[in-house]
C-alpha positions as CSV (number, residue, x, y, z in Angstrom):
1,X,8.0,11.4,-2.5
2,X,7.4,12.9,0.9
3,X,11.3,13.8,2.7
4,X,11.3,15.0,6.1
5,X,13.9,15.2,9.2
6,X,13.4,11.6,10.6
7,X,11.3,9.3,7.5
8,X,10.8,9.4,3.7
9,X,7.5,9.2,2.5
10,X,5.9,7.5,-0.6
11,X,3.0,8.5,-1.6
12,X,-0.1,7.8,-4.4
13,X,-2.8,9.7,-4.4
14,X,-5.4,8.7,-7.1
15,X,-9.3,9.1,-7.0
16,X,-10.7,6.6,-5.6
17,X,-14.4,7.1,-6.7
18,X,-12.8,6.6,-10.5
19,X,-11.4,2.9,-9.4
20,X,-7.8,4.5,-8.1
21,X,-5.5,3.3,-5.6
22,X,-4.2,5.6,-2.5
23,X,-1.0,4.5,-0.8
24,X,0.9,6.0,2.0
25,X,4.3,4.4,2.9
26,X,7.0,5.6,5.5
27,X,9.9,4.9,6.0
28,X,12.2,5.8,9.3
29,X,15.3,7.0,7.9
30,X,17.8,5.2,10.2
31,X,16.3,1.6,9.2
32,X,18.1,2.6,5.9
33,X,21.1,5.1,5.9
34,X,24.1,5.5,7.6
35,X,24.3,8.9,6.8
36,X,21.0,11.6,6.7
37,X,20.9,15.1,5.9
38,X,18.1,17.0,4.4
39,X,17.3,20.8,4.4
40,X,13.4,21.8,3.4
41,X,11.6,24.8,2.3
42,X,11.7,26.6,5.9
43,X,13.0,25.8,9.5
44,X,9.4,25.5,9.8
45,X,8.7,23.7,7.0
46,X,11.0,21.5,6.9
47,X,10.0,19.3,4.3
48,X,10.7,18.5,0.5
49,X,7.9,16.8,-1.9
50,X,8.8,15.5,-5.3
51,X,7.2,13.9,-8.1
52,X,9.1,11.2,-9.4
53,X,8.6,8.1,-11.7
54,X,9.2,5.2,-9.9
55,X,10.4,2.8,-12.8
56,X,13.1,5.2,-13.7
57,X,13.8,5.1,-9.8
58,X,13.6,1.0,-10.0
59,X,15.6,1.3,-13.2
60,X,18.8,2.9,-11.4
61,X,18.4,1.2,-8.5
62,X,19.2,-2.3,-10.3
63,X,22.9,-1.4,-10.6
64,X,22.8,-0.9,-7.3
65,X,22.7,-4.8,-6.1
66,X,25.8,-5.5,-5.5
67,X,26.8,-2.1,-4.5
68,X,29.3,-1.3,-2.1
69,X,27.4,2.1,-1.0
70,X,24.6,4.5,-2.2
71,X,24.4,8.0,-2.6
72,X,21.0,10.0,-2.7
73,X,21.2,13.4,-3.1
74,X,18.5,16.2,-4.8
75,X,20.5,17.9,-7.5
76,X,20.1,21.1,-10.4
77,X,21.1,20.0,-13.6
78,X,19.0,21.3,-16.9
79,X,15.6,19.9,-14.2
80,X,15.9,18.9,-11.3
81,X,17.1,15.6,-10.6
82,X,17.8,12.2,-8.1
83,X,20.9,11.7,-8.5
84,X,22.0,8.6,-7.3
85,X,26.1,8.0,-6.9
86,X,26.3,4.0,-6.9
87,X,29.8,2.7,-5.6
88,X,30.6,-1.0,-7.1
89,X,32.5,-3.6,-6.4
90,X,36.3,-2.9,-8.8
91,X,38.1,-6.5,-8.0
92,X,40.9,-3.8,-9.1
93,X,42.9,-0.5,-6.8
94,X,40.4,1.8,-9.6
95,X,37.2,3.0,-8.0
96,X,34.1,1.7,-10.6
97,X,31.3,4.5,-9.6
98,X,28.0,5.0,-11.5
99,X,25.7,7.9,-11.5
100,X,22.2,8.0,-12.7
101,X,20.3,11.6,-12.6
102,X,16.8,11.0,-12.7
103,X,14.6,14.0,-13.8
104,X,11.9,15.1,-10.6
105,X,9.3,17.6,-10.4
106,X,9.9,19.8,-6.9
107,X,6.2,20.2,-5.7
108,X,5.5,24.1,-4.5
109,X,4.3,23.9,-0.9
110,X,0.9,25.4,-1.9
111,X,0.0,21.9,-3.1
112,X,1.1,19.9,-0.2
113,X,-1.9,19.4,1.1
114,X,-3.1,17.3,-1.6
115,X,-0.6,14.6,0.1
116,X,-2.0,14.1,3.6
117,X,-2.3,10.9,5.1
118,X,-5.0,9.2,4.2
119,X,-8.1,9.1,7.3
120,X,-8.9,5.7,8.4
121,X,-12.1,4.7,6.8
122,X,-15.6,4.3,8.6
123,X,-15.7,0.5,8.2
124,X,-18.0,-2.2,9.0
125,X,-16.1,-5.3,8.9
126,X,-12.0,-5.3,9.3
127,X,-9.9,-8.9,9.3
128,X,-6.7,-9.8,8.7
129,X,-6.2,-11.6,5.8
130,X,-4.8,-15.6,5.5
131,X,-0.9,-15.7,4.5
132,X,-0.5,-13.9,1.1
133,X,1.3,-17.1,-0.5
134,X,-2.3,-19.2,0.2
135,X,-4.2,-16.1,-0.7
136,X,-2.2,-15.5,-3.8
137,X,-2.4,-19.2,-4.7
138,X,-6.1,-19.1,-4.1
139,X,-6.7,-15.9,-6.5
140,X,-4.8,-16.9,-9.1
141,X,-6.6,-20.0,-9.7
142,X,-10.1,-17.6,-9.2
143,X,-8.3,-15.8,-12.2
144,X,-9.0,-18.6,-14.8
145,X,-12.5,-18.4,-14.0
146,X,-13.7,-15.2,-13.9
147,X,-12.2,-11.3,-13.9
148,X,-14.3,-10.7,-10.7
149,X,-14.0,-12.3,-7.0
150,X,-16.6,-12.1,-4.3
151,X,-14.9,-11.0,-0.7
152,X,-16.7,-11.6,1.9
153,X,-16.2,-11.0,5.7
154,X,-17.8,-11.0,9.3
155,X,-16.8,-10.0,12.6
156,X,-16.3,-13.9,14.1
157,X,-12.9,-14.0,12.0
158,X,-14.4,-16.0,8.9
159,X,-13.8,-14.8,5.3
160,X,-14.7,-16.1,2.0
161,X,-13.5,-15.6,-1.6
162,X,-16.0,-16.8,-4.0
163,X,-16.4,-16.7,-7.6
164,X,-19.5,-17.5,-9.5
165,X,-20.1,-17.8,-13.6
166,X,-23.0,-19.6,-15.6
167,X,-20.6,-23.1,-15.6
168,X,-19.0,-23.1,-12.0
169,X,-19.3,-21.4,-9.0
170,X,-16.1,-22.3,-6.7
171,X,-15.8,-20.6,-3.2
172,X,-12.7,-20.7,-0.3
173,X,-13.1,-20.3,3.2
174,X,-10.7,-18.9,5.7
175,X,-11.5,-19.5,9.6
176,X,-10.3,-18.6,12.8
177,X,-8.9,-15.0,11.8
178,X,-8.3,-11.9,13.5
179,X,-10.6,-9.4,13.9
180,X,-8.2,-6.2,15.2
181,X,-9.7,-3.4,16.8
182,X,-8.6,0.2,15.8
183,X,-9.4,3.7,16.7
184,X,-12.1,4.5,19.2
185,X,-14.2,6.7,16.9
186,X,-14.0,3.9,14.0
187,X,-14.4,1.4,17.1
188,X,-17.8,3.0,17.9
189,X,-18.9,3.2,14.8
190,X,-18.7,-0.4,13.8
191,X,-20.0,-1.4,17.1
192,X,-23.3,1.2,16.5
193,X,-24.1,-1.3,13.4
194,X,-23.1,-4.6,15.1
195,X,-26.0,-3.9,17.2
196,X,-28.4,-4.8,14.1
197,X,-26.1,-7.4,12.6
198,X,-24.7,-10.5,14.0
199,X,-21.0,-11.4,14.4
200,X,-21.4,-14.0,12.1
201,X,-23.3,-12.7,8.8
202,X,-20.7,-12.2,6.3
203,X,-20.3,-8.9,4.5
204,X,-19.6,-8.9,0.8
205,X,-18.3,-7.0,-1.8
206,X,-17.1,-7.5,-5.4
207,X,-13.8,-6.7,-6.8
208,X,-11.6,-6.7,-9.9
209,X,-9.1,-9.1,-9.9
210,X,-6.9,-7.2,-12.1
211,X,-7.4,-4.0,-9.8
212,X,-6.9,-5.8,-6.2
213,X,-3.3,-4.6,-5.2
214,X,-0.4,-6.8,-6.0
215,X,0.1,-9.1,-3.3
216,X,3.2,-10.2,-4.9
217,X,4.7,-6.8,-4.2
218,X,2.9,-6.8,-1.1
219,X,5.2,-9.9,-0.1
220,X,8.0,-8.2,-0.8
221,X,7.6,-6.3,1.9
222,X,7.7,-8.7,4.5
223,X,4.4,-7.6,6.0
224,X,3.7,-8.4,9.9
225,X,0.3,-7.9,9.5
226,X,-2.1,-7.3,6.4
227,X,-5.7,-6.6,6.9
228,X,-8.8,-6.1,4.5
229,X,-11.8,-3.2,5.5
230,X,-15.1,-3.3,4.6
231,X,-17.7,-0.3,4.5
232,X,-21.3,-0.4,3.5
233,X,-21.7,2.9,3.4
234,X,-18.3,4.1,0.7
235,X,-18.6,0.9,-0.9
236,X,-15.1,0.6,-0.3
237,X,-12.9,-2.4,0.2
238,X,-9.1,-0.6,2.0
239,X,-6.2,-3.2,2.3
240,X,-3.5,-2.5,5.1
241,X,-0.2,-3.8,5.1
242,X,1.5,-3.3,8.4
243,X,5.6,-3.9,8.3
244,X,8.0,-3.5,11.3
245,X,9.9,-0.5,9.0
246,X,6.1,1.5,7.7
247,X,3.0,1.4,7.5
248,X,0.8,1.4,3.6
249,X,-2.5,1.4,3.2
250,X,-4.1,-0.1,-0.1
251,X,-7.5,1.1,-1.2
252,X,-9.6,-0.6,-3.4
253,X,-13.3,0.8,-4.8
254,X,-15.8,-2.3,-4.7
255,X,-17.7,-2.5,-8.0
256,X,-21.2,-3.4,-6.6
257,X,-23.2,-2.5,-3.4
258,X,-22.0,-4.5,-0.5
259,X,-25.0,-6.3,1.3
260,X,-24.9,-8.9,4.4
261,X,-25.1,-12.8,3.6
262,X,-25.6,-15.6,6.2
Protein backbone atom coordinates (compact mmCIF):
# COMPACT_ATOMS: atom_id res chain seq x y z
CA UNK A 1 0.00 0.00 0.00
CA UNK A 2 1.34 2.91 -1.80
CA UNK A 3 0.03 6.56 0.18
CA UNK A 4 0.81 9.74 -1.44
CA UNK A 5 -0.63 13.57 -1.33
CA UNK A 6 -3.45 13.15 -3.91
CA UNK A 7 -4.12 8.87 -4.38
CA UNK A 8 -3.59 5.59 -2.44
CA UNK A 9 -1.97 2.95 -4.08
CA UNK A 10 -2.39 -0.89 -3.98
CA UNK A 11 0.05 -2.75 -5.12
CA UNK A 12 1.17 -6.78 -5.92
CA UNK A 13 4.18 -7.44 -7.13
CA UNK A 14 4.86 -11.13 -7.77
CA UNK A 15 7.17 -12.77 -10.40
CA UNK A 16 5.70 -13.29 -13.21
CA UNK A 17 8.08 -15.75 -14.90
CA UNK A 18 7.08 -18.17 -11.77
CA UNK A 19 3.14 -17.94 -12.79
CA UNK A 20 2.59 -14.61 -10.44
CA UNK A 21 0.20 -11.90 -10.75
CA UNK A 22 1.28 -7.98 -10.79
CA UNK A 23 -1.37 -5.48 -9.95
CA UNK A 24 -1.29 -1.71 -9.71
CA UNK A 25 -4.44 0.07 -8.46
CA UNK A 26 -4.97 3.83 -7.66
CA UNK A 27 -7.11 5.45 -6.18
CA UNK A 28 -7.75 9.45 -6.17
CA UNK A 29 -8.22 10.29 -2.60
CA UNK A 30 -11.18 12.69 -2.98
CA UNK A 31 -13.43 9.91 -4.77
CA UNK A 32 -13.29 8.49 -1.21
CA UNK A 33 -12.67 10.80 1.88
CA UNK A 34 -13.96 13.78 3.18
CA UNK A 35 -11.11 14.51 5.11
CA UNK A 36 -7.17 13.69 3.85
CA UNK A 37 -4.01 14.29 5.57
CA UNK A 38 -0.87 12.37 5.18
CA UNK A 39 2.79 13.35 6.08
CA UNK A 40 5.71 11.00 4.25
CA UNK A 41 9.31 10.25 4.79
CA UNK A 42 10.55 13.86 3.41
CA UNK A 43 8.93 17.08 1.88
CA UNK A 44 10.56 15.52 -0.96
CA UNK A 45 9.55 12.27 -0.47
CA UNK A 46 6.43 12.51 0.40
CA UNK A 47 5.26 9.22 0.40
CA UNK A 48 4.44 6.23 2.86
CA UNK A 49 4.65 2.26 1.65
CA UNK A 50 3.22 -0.43 3.82
CA UNK A 51 2.86 -3.96 3.75
CA UNK A 52 -0.32 -5.08 4.78
CA UNK A 53 -2.57 -8.24 4.66
CA UNK A 54 -5.42 -7.53 2.95
CA UNK A 55 -7.89 -10.14 4.59
CA UNK A 56 -7.20 -8.72 7.94
CA UNK A 57 -7.93 -5.27 6.05
CA UNK A 58 -11.28 -6.94 4.55
CA UNK A 59 -11.84 -8.43 7.96
CA UNK A 60 -12.29 -4.95 9.74
CA UNK A 61 -13.71 -3.35 7.15
CA UNK A 62 -16.96 -5.62 7.42
CA UNK A 63 -18.04 -3.81 10.57
CA UNK A 64 -17.85 -1.00 8.71
CA UNK A 65 -21.15 -1.46 6.39
CA UNK A 66 -23.41 0.27 8.03
CA UNK A 67 -21.11 2.73 9.42
CA UNK A 68 -21.82 6.23 10.06
CA UNK A 69 -18.03 7.29 9.36
CA UNK A 70 -14.47 5.83 8.92
CA UNK A 71 -11.33 6.70 10.38
CA UNK A 72 -7.86 5.60 8.84
CA UNK A 73 -5.02 6.66 10.50
CA UNK A 74 -1.10 4.92 10.64
CA UNK A 75 -0.52 4.32 14.38
CA UNK A 76 2.59 2.97 16.99
CA UNK A 77 1.33 0.47 19.17
CA UNK A 78 3.78 -2.74 20.15
CA UNK A 79 4.11 -2.76 15.62
CA UNK A 80 2.91 -0.59 13.64
CA UNK A 81 -0.60 -0.63 12.94
CA UNK A 82 -3.98 0.53 10.62
CA UNK A 83 -5.97 1.49 12.84
CA UNK A 84 -9.28 1.95 11.79
CA UNK A 85 -11.97 4.01 14.16
CA UNK A 86 -15.42 2.73 12.79
CA UNK A 87 -18.43 5.01 14.02
CA UNK A 88 -21.90 2.92 14.07
CA UNK A 89 -25.16 3.50 13.98
CA UNK A 90 -26.35 3.60 18.37
CA UNK A 91 -30.43 3.89 17.82
CA UNK A 92 -29.52 5.34 21.48
CA UNK A 93 -27.81 9.27 22.75
CA UNK A 94 -24.37 6.65 23.53
CA UNK A 95 -21.86 6.80 20.82
CA UNK A 96 -21.21 2.70 19.68
CA UNK A 97 -17.41 3.16 18.19
CA UNK A 98 -15.19 0.23 17.10
CA UNK A 99 -11.49 0.15 16.63
CA UNK A 100 -9.50 -2.48 14.85
CA UNK A 101 -5.49 -2.06 14.89
CA UNK A 102 -4.22 -4.09 12.18
CA UNK A 103 -0.48 -4.92 12.39
CA UNK A 104 1.70 -3.27 9.03
CA UNK A 105 5.14 -3.53 8.05
CA UNK A 106 6.47 0.32 7.21
CA UNK A 107 8.67 -0.35 3.96
CA UNK A 108 12.24 1.62 4.27
CA UNK A 109 12.46 3.83 1.24
CA UNK A 110 15.52 1.95 -0.05
CA UNK A 111 13.09 -0.68 -1.24
CA UNK A 112 10.63 1.46 -3.02
CA UNK A 113 11.66 0.86 -6.07
CA UNK A 114 10.66 -2.55 -6.12
CA UNK A 115 6.91 -0.98 -6.38
CA UNK A 116 6.97 0.93 -9.61
CA UNK A 117 4.38 0.93 -11.99
CA UNK A 118 4.33 -1.68 -13.98
CA UNK A 119 5.59 -0.81 -18.07
CA UNK A 120 3.08 -1.50 -20.55
CA UNK A 121 3.99 -4.69 -22.28
CA UNK A 122 5.27 -5.08 -25.97
CA UNK A 123 2.12 -6.80 -27.25
CA UNK A 124 0.94 -8.25 -30.43
CA UNK A 125 -2.70 -8.43 -30.14
CA UNK A 126 -4.87 -6.13 -27.48
CA UNK A 127 -8.95 -6.47 -27.37
CA UNK A 128 -11.28 -5.69 -25.08
CA UNK A 129 -12.97 -8.32 -23.70
CA UNK A 130 -17.07 -9.34 -23.98
CA UNK A 131 -19.08 -8.25 -20.76
CA UNK A 132 -17.54 -10.20 -17.68
CA UNK A 133 -21.06 -11.68 -16.69
CA UNK A 134 -21.08 -13.57 -20.44
CA UNK A 135 -17.43 -14.21 -20.07
CA UNK A 136 -17.70 -15.50 -16.61
CA UNK A 137 -20.72 -17.62 -17.61
CA UNK A 138 -18.78 -18.91 -20.59
CA UNK A 139 -15.58 -19.96 -18.31
CA UNK A 140 -17.27 -21.43 -15.83
CA UNK A 141 -18.91 -23.93 -17.84
CA UNK A 142 -15.14 -24.39 -19.78
CA UNK A 143 -14.27 -25.27 -16.03
CA UNK A 144 -16.20 -28.70 -16.01
CA UNK A 145 -14.27 -29.70 -18.95
CA UNK A 146 -10.93 -29.08 -18.59
CA UNK A 147 -8.37 -26.94 -16.08
CA UNK A 148 -6.96 -25.18 -19.25
CA UNK A 149 -8.71 -22.70 -21.83
CA UNK A 150 -7.37 -21.65 -25.19
CA UNK A 151 -7.57 -17.64 -25.75
CA UNK A 152 -7.33 -16.59 -28.77
CA UNK A 153 -7.28 -13.11 -30.49
CA UNK A 154 -6.75 -10.96 -33.79
CA UNK A 155 -6.58 -7.50 -34.59
CA UNK A 156 -10.30 -7.47 -36.62
CA UNK A 157 -11.99 -7.46 -33.04
CA UNK A 158 -12.75 -11.44 -32.98
CA UNK A 159 -11.75 -13.61 -30.01
CA UNK A 160 -12.19 -17.14 -29.18
CA UNK A 161 -12.16 -19.24 -25.96
CA UNK A 162 -11.69 -22.75 -26.76
CA UNK A 163 -11.19 -25.84 -24.91
CA UNK A 164 -10.18 -29.19 -26.26
CA UNK A 165 -9.87 -32.78 -24.31
CA UNK A 166 -9.78 -36.43 -25.84
CA UNK A 167 -14.02 -36.56 -25.48
CA UNK A 168 -15.02 -32.85 -26.48
CA UNK A 169 -13.67 -30.04 -27.80
CA UNK A 170 -16.20 -26.91 -27.32
CA UNK A 171 -15.14 -23.39 -28.50
CA UNK A 172 -16.95 -19.61 -28.12
CA UNK A 173 -16.70 -16.85 -30.33
CA UNK A 174 -16.86 -13.21 -29.62
CA UNK A 175 -17.23 -10.70 -32.71
CA UNK A 176 -17.31 -7.19 -33.41
CA UNK A 177 -14.82 -6.10 -30.46
CA UNK A 178 -12.64 -3.30 -29.88
CA UNK A 179 -9.31 -3.30 -30.81
CA UNK A 180 -7.89 0.13 -28.63
CA UNK A 181 -4.83 1.61 -29.62
CA UNK A 182 -2.28 2.60 -26.87
CA UNK A 183 1.04 4.18 -26.67
CA UNK A 184 2.98 5.12 -29.72
CA UNK A 185 6.12 3.04 -29.03
CA UNK A 186 3.76 -0.18 -28.24
CA UNK A 187 1.63 1.22 -31.31
CA UNK A 188 4.75 0.83 -33.59
CA UNK A 189 5.70 -2.16 -32.41
CA UNK A 190 2.52 -4.05 -33.05
CA UNK A 191 2.17 -2.45 -36.31
CA UNK A 192 6.09 -3.59 -37.35
CA UNK A 193 4.56 -7.35 -36.98
CA UNK A 194 1.12 -6.63 -38.50
CA UNK A 195 3.08 -6.15 -41.61
CA UNK A 196 3.76 -10.11 -41.80
CA UNK A 197 0.42 -11.12 -40.26
CA UNK A 198 -3.01 -10.39 -41.29
CA UNK A 199 -5.71 -8.58 -39.20
CA UNK A 200 -7.58 -11.53 -39.15
CA UNK A 201 -5.25 -14.65 -38.02
CA UNK A 202 -6.04 -15.24 -34.50
CA UNK A 203 -3.32 -15.28 -31.93
CA UNK A 204 -3.44 -17.94 -29.10
CA UNK A 205 -2.28 -18.74 -25.97
CA UNK A 206 -3.10 -21.18 -23.13
CA UNK A 207 -4.02 -20.39 -19.66
CA UNK A 208 -4.93 -21.78 -16.30
CA UNK A 209 -8.31 -21.45 -15.41
CA UNK A 210 -7.65 -21.48 -11.90
CA UNK A 211 -4.83 -18.73 -12.39
CA UNK A 212 -6.81 -16.31 -14.84
CA UNK A 213 -7.74 -13.29 -12.47
CA UNK A 214 -11.05 -13.33 -10.70
CA UNK A 215 -13.42 -11.76 -12.85
CA UNK A 216 -15.89 -11.89 -10.13
CA UNK A 217 -13.81 -9.37 -8.20
CA UNK A 218 -13.07 -7.76 -11.28
CA UNK A 219 -16.93 -6.95 -11.51
CA UNK A 220 -16.89 -5.57 -8.43
CA UNK A 221 -15.25 -2.89 -9.61
CA UNK A 222 -17.52 -1.67 -11.99
CA UNK A 223 -15.03 -1.62 -14.80
CA UNK A 224 -15.57 0.85 -17.90
CA UNK A 225 -13.32 -0.95 -19.85
CA UNK A 226 -11.42 -4.39 -19.50
CA UNK A 227 -8.98 -5.49 -22.04
CA UNK A 228 -6.80 -8.77 -22.65
CA UNK A 229 -2.90 -8.39 -24.26
CA UNK A 230 -1.20 -10.74 -26.09
CA UNK A 231 2.76 -11.01 -26.77
CA UNK A 232 4.54 -13.57 -28.71
CA UNK A 233 7.60 -12.71 -27.70
CA UNK A 234 7.01 -12.80 -23.23
CA UNK A 235 4.57 -15.39 -23.73
CA UNK A 236 2.48 -13.26 -21.78
CA UNK A 237 -1.27 -12.90 -21.64
CA UNK A 238 -1.83 -8.93 -19.30
CA UNK A 239 -5.55 -8.25 -18.42
CA UNK A 240 -6.52 -4.43 -17.93
CA UNK A 241 -9.35 -3.23 -16.06
CA UNK A 242 -9.97 0.32 -16.65
CA UNK A 243 -12.64 2.10 -13.91
CA UNK A 244 -13.67 5.80 -13.79
CA UNK A 245 -11.90 5.91 -9.96
CA UNK A 246 -8.20 3.76 -11.18
CA UNK A 247 -6.65 2.04 -13.20
CA UNK A 248 -5.31 -2.21 -12.48
CA UNK A 249 -3.59 -4.06 -14.60
CA UNK A 250 -3.84 -8.00 -14.36
CA UNK A 251 -0.97 -10.10 -15.59
CA UNK A 252 -1.16 -13.52 -16.40
CA UNK A 253 1.96 -15.97 -17.67
CA UNK A 254 0.64 -18.09 -20.69
CA UNK A 255 1.64 -21.78 -20.12
CA UNK A 256 2.57 -22.70 -23.82
CA UNK A 257 4.18 -20.84 -26.80
CA UNK A 258 1.64 -18.56 -28.41
CA UNK A 259 1.55 -19.16 -32.28
CA UNK A 260 -0.99 -17.66 -35.04
CA UNK A 261 -4.14 -19.71 -36.26
CA UNK A 262 -6.42 -18.81 -39.13
Amino acid sequence: MRISEDKVFFILSERIGDGGAQIWCELQQSHFFDEYAMEGVSQEANEIYLEIVPDLILRSLKTAQSAKWVKIKLTKKHTPCLTLEIDLPSGGLHQRQVVHDVPVTVVARKHWESFTEPEMPKFDVSISLPPLKVLKNVIDKMKNLSNYVALSANSSGDMKLSVETDMVAVSTHFQNLLNPIWKVLVVSHCLRLLKTETHKNFLQQELTLENLPSLSTASRLIPTKLFAILSISAWLTSFFCMTTCHFSTFYQLSQDEPNYTN
